[in-house]
ZAVEX-56685 format. One record per residue (C-alpha): x negated, y, z; residue in one letter; residue number from 1. Coordinates in Angstrom, 1 decimal. Example, Ala and Ser with C-alpha at 12.3 -4.5 7.8 and 13.67 -1.06 7.14 Angstrom:
<nodes>
-12.3,-4.5,7.8,A,1
-13.7,-1.1,7.1,S,2
</nodes>
This chain:
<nodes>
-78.0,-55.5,-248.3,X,1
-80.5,-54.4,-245.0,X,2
-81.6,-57.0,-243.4,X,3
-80.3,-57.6,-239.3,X,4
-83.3,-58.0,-237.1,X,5
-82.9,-58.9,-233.6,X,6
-86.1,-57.7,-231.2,X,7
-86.4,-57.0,-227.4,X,8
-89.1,-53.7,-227.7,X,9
-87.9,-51.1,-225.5,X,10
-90.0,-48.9,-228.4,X,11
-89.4,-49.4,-232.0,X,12
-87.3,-52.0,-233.5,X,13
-88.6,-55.0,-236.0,X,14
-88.6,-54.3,-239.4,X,15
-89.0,-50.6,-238.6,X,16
-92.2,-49.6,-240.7,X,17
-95.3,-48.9,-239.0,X,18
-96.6,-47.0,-241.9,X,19
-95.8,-43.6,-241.7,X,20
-94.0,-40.9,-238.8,X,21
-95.7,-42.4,-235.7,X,22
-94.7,-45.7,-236.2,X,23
-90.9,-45.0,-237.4,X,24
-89.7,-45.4,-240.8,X,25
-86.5,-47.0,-241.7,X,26
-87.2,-49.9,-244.1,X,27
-83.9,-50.0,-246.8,X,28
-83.4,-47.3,-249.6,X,29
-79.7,-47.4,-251.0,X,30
-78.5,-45.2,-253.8,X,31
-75.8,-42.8,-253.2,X,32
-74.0,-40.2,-255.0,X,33
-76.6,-37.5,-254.8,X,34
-79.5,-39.0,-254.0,X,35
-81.5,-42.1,-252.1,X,36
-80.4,-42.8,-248.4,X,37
-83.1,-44.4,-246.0,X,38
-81.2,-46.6,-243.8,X,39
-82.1,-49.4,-241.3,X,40
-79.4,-52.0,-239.7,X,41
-80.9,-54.0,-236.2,X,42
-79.3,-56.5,-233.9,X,43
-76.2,-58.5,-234.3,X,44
-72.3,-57.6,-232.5,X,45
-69.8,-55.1,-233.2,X,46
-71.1,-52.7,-235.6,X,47
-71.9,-49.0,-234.5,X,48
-73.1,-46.3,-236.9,X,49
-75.9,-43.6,-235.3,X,50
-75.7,-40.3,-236.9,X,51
-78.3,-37.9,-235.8,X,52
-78.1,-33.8,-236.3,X,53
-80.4,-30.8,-236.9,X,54
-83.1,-30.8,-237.1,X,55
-83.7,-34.2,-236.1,X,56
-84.0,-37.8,-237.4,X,57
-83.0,-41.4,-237.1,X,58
-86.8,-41.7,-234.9,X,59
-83.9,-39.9,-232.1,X,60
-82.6,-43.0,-231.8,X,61
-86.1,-45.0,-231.5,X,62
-85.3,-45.7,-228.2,X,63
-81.5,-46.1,-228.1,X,64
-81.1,-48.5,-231.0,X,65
-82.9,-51.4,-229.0,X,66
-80.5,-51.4,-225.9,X,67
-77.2,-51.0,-227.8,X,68
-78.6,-54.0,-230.5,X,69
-78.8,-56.2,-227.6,X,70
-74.8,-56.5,-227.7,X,71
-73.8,-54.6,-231.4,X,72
-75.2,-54.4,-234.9,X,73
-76.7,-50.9,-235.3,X,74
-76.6,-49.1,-238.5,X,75
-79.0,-46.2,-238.7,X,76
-79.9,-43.4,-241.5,X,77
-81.2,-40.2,-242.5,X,78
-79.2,-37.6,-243.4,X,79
-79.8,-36.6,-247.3,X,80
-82.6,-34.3,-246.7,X,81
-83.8,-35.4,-243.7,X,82
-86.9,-38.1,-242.8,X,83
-86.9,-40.1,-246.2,X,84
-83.7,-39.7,-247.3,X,85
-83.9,-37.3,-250.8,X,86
-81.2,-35.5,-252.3,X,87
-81.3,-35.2,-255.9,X,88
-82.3,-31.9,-257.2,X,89
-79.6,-28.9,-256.9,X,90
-77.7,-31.2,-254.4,X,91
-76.9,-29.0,-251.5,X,92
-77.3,-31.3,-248.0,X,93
-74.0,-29.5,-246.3,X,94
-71.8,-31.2,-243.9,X,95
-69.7,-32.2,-246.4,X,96
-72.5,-33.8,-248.7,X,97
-73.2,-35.6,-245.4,X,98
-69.7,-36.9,-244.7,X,99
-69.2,-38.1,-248.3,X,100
-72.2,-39.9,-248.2,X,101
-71.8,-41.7,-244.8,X,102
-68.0,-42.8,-246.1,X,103
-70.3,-44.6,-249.2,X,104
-72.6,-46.1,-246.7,X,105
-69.7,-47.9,-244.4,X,106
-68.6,-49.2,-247.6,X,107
-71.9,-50.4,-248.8,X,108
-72.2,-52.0,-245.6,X,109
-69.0,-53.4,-245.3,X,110
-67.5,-51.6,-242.4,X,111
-63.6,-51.4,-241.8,X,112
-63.6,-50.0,-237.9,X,113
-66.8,-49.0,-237.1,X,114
-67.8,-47.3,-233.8,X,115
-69.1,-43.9,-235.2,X,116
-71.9,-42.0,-232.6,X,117
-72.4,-38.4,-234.6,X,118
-75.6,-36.3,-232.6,X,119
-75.3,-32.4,-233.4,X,120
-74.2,-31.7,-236.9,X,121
-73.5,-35.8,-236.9,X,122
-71.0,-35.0,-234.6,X,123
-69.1,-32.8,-237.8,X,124
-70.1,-35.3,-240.0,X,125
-68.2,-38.0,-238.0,X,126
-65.7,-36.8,-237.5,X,127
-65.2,-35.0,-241.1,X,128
-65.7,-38.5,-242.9,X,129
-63.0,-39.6,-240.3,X,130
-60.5,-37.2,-240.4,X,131
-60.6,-36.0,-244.0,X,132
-61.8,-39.1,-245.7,X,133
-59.9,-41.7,-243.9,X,134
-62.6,-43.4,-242.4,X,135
-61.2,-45.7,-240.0,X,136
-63.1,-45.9,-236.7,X,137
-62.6,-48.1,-233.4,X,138
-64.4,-45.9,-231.1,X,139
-66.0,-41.9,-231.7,X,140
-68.6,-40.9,-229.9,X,141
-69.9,-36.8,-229.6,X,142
-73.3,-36.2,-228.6,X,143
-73.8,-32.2,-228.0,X,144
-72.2,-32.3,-231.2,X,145
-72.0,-29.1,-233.6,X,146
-67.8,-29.4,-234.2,X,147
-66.3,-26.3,-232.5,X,148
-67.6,-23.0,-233.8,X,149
-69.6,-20.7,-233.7,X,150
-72.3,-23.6,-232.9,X,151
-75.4,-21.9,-235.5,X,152
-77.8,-20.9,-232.7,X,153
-79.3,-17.4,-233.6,X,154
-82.6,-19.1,-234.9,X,155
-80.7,-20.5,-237.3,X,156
-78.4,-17.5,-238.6,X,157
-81.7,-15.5,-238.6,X,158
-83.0,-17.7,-241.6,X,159
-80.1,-17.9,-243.1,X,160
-80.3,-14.3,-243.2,X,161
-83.9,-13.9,-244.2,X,162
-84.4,-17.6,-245.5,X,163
-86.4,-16.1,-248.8,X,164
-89.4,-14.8,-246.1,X,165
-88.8,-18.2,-244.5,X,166
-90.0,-19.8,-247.6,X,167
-92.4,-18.0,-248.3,X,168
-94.3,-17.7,-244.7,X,169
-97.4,-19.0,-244.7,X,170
-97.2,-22.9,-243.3,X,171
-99.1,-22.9,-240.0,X,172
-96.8,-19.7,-239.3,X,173
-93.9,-21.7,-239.9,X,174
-95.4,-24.9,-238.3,X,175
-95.7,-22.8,-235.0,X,176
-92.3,-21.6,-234.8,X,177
-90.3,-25.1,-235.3,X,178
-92.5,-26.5,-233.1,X,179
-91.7,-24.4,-230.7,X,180
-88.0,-24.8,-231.5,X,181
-88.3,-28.6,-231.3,X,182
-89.6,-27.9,-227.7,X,183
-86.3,-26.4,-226.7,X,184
-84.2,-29.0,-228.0,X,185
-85.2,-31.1,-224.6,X,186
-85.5,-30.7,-220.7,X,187
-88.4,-32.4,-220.3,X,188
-91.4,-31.7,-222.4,X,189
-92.2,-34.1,-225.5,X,190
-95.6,-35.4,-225.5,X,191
-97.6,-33.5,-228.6,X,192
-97.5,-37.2,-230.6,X,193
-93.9,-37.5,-230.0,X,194
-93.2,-33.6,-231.2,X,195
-95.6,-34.4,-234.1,X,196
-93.5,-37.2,-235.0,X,197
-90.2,-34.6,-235.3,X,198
-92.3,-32.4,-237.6,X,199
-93.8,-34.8,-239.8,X,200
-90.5,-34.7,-242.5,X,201
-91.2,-31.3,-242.8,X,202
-94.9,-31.1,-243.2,X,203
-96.0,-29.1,-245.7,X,204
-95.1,-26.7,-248.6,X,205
-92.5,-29.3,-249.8,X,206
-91.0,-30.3,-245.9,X,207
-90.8,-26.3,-245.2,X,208
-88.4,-26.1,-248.6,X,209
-86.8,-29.1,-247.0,X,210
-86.2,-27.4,-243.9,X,211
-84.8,-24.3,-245.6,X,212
-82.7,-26.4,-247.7,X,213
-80.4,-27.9,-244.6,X,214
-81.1,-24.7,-242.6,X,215
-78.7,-22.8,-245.7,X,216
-76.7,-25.8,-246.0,X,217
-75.2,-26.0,-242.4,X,218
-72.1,-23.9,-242.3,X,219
-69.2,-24.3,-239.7,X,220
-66.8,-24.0,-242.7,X,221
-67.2,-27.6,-243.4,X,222
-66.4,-28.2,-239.5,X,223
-63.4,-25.6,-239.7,X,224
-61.2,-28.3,-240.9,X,225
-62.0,-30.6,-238.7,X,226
-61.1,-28.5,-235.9,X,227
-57.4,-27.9,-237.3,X,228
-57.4,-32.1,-237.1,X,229
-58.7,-32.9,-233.4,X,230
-55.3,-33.6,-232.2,X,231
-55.1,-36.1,-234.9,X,232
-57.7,-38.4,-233.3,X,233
-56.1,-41.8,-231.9,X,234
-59.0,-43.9,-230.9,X,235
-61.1,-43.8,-227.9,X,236
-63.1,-40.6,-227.6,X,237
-67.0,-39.8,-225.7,X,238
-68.4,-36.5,-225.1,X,239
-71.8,-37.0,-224.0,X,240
-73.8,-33.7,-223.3,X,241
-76.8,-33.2,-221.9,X,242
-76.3,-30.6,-218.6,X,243
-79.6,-28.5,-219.4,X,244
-78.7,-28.3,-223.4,X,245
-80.2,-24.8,-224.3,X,246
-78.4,-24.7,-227.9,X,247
-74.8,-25.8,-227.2,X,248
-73.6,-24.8,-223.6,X,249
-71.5,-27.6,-221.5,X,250
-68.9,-25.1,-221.9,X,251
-68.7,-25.9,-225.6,X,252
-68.7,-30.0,-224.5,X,253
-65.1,-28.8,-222.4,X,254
-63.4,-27.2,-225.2,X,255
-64.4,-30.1,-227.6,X,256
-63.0,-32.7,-224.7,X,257
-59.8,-31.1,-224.1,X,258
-58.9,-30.8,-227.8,X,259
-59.1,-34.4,-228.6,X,260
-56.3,-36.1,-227.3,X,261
-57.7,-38.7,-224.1,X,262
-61.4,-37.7,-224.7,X,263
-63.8,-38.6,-221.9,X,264
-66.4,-36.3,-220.8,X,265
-69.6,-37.2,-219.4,X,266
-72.7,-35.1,-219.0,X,267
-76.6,-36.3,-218.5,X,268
-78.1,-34.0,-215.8,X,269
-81.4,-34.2,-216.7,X,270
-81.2,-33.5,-220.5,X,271
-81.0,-31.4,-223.0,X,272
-80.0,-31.2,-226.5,X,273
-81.7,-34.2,-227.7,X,274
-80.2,-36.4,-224.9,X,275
-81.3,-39.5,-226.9,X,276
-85.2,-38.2,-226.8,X,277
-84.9,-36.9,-222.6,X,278
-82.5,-39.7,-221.5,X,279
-82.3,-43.1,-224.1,X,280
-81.4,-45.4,-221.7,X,281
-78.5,-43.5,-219.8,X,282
-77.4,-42.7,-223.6,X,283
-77.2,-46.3,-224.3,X,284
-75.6,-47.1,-221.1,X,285
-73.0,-44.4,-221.9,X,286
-72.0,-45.5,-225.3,X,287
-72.3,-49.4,-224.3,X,288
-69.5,-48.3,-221.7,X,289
-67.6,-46.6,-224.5,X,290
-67.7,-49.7,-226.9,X,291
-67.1,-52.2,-224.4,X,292
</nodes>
């Protein structure tokens, strides 16, 4: 089982490794069905699980995961596909893939009534390991979350359509266009070490198949159900959105609160789609209000 590490760095938590991704790498591997999971559990409390979206990584929550383990026992991971985590080969990293995979990881862990924080597609997977596997939860939290559809930004339906000349682009090419898409995903703009950082999983020939690989993966038909179940949810409920989000409008935050029965709403006024990355400490504050 991870190890629980307490620390007091406003940064990077102990035990993270210092080795690789600008000091961020989560130190546990655990075998799931379809592939290896890198995963990292810090602080001791109530437990909370951080699920982090497209294209991102747990190094989102670098800053988060020390404030909220101050008073709960944080459970972090890659997605299958994403930072270390591998998939096995001809395992497709969908929504669904995602959602199975995190139900196996509460149990590994031990979890019965977890609080469940799902960032961008997180926010599907959440909610989809909650309300079609069963997963019990004591408090959901929605972070500019990809649930309500259409939510593919038209970068993202444009390599869908045309993901073959995606591939094959030559790699600075490619480098300079998700870097400039990682510079969009926040209001104010990342310093060139901390955008480095986002790119490093998908460095190179192999990271741009990686990339390509969850970009046709993501499809809002493994969110659809989900959608028909929203009324369904009985436990406390946060949507947090960031006000200046340029790839999910607060519009979409609205819908999302309405249909989920006593759902707050709060927004961040000076973020954007990575609220965790322009605003850590009035995310943690947020979701500290929500689990307390």
């Amino acid at each position: 089982m991870p190890a629980h590490a307490q620390h007091d760095s406003p940064h990077a938590p102990d035990h993270v490794r210092s080795d690789a991704y600008g000091g961020w790498q989560l130190p546990d591997r655990i075998r799931v069905e379809g592939g290896e999971v890198a995963t990292g559990v810090f602080g001791h409390g109530p437990p909370v699980v951080l699920v982090h979206g497209t294209p991102a990584w747990s190094y989102l929550w670098r800053k988060v995961i020390p404030l909220l383990a101050e008073h709960c026992t944080v459970h972090v991971w890659d997605l299958l596909g994403f930072g270390d985590s591998r998939p096995d080969s001809g395992v497709c990293p969908s929504i669904a893939r995602q959602a199975a995979t995190l139900t196996q990881l509460l149990a590994h862990w031990g979890l019965t009534d977890p609080a469940l924080v799902g960032h961008d597609i997180g926010g599907g997977i959440v909610l989809r390991a909650h309300l079609l596997h069963r997963t019990p939860a004591r408090r959901l939290a929605l972070l500019d979350a990809a649930v309500l559809g259409p939510w593919n930004t038209p970068f993202t339906e444009h390599q869908q359509r045309h993901a073959e000349a995606y591939r094959t682009m030559p790699h600075d090419a490619f480098t300079d266009l998700v870097t400039t898409r990682f510079q969009s995903a926040t209001h104010h703009p990342m310093p060139p070490e901390v955008v480095a950082a986002y790119l490093r999983p998908w460095a190179g020939t192999a990271g741009q198949h990686r990339w390509l690989d969850q970009v046709e993966s993501v499809s809002f038909e493994d969110t659809r159900e989900v959608v028909a179940q929203l009324a369904e949810i009985a436990v406390p409920t946060l949507v947090l959105w960031g006000e200046r989000d340029e790839w999910l409008s607060t519009a979409t935050a609205r819908r999302l609160a309405r249909a989920i029965p006593g759902a707050r709403l709060e927004t961040l006024s000076a973020a954007g789609h990575f609220p965790a990355e322009d605003a850590p400490e009035e995310t943690a504050h947020a979701l500290l209000r929500l689990l307390r």
